[in-house]
One Martini backbone bead per residue (centre of mass of N, CA, C, O) as a GRO file, in nm:
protein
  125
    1UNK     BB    1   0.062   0.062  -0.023
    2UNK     BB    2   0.279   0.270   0.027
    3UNK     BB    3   0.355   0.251  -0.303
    4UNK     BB    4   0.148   0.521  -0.344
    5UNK     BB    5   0.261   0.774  -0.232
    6UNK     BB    6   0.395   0.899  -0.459
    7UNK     BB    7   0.168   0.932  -0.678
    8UNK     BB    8   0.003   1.105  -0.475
    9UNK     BB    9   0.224   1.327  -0.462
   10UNK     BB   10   0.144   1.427  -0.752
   11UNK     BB   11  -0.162   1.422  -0.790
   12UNK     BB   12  -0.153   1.690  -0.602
   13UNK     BB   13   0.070   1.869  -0.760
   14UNK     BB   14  -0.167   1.877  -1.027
   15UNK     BB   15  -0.350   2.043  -0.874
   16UNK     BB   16  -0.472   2.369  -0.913
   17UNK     BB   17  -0.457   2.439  -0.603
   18UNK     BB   18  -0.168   2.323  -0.555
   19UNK     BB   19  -0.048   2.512  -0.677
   20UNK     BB   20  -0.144   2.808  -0.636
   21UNK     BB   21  -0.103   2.818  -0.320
   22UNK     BB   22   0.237   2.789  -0.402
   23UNK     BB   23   0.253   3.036  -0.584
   24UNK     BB   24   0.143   3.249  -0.386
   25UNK     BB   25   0.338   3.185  -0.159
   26UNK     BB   26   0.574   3.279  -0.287
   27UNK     BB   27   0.500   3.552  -0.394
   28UNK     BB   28   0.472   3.638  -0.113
   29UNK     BB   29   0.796   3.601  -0.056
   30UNK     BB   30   0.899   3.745  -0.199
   31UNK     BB   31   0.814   4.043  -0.181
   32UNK     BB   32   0.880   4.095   0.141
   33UNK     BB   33   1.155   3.983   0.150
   34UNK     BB   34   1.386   3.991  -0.121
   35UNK     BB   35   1.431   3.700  -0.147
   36UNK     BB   36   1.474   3.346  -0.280
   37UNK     BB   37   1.520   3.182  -0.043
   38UNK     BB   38   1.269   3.182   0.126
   39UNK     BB   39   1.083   3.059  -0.102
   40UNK     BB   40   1.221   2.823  -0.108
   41UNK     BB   41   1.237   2.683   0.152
   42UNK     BB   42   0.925   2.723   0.207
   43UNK     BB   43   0.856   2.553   0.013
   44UNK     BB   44   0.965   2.295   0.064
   45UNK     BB   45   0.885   2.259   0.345
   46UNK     BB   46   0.567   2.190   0.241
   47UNK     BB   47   0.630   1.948   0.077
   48UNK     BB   48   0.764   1.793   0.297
   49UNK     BB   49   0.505   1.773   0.455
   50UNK     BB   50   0.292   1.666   0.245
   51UNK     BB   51   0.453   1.415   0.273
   52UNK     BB   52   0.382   1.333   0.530
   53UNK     BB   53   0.099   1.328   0.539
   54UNK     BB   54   0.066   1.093   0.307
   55UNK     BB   55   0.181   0.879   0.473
   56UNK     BB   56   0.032   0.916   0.765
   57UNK     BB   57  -0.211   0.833   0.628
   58UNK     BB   58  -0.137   0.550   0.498
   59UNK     BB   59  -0.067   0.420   0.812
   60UNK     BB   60  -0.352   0.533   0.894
   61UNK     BB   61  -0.482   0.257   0.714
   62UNK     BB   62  -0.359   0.030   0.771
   63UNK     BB   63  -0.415   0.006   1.068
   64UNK     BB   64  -0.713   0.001   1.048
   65UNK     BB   65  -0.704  -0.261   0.827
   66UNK     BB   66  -0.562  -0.443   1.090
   67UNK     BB   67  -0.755  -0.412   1.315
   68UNK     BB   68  -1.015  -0.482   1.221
   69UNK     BB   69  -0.924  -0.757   0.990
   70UNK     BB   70  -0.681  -0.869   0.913
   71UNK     BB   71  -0.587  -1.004   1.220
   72UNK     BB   72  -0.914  -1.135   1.169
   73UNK     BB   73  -0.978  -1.328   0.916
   74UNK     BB   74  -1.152  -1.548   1.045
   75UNK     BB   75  -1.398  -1.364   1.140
   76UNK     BB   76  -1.427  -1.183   0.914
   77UNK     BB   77  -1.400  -1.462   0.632
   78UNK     BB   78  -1.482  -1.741   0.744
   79UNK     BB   79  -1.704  -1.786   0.923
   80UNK     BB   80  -1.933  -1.612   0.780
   81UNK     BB   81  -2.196  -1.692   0.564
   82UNK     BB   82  -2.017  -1.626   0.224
   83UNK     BB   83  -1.765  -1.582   0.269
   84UNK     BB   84  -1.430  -1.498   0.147
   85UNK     BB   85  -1.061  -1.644   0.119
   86UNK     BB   86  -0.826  -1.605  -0.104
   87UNK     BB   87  -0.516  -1.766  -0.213
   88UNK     BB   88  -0.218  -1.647  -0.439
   89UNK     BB   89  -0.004  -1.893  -0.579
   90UNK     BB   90   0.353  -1.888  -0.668
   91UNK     BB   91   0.581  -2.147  -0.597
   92UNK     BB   92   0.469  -2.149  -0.305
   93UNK     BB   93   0.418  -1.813  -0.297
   94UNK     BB   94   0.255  -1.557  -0.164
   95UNK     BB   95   0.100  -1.319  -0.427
   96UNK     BB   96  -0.255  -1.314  -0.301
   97UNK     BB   97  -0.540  -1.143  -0.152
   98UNK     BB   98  -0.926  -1.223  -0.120
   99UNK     BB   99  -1.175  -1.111  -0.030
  100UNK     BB  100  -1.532  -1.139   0.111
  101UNK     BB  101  -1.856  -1.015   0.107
  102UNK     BB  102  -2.174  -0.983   0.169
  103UNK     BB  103  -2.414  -0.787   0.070
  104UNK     BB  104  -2.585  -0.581   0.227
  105UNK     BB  105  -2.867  -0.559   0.004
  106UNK     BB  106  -2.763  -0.842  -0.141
  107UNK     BB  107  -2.690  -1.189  -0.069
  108UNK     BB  108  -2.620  -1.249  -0.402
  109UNK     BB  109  -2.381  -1.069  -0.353
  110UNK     BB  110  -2.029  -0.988  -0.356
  111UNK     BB  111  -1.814  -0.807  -0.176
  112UNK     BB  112  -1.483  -0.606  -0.233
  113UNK     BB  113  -1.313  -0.574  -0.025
  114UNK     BB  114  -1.002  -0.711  -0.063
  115UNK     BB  115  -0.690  -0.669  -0.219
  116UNK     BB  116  -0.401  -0.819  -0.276
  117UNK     BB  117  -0.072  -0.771  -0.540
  118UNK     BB  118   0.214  -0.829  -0.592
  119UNK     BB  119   0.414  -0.640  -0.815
  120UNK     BB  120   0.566  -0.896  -0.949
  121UNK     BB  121   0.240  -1.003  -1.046
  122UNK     BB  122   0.116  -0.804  -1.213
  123UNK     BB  123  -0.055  -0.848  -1.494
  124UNK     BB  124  -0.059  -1.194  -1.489
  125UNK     BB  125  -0.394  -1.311  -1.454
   0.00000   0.00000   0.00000
């Protein structure tokens, strides 16, 4: 999961508004300095910064993730009646997991709660 981070930080800086945002603090931060270090250094470490916090959102979903139901698959996915959870191996090791249970609204469709495949076995059918 952590392996998202990088692009989720890139998708966050192609937004409209956060480069709005820190052109603006660049910007007023050059105006009133009149230097151009305090504003390079500002954007660093803001960059800085909003990289650490979408670390911190994504390893506080990853923890929330094994608290609720991870760490407790037997009651999760395998006891509950219609619930699934299949596990893919390739040569003898565990190369991803599907988890399911029956959905909320029709008891006759699995709704796909969990997926995880190794990134060196994704694409491989």
């Amino acid at each position: 999961m952590s392996e998202h981070i990088p692009s989720s930080c890139m998708h966050i800086l192609k937004q409209p508004l956060a480069q709005m945002i820190l052109g603006c603090v660049f910007c007023a931060l050059l105006t009133s300095s009149k230097s151009i270090l305090l504003p390079v250094l500002a954007i660093t470490l803001l960059l800085a910064a909003g990289r650490q916090s979408v670390n911190y959102m994504f390893t506080k979903y990853i923890q929330t993730c094994l608290e609720k139901d991870l760490n407790h698959i037997q009651q999760s996915y395998l006891d509950p009646p219609l619930a699934c959870f299949w596990v893919a191996e390739s040569q003898g090791r565990v190369v991803g997991t599907v988890a399911c249970l029956p959905a909320e609204k029709d008891q006759n469709f699995l709704q796909l709660k969990r997926m995880s495949v190794k990134k060196t076995h994704r694409g491989q059918g």
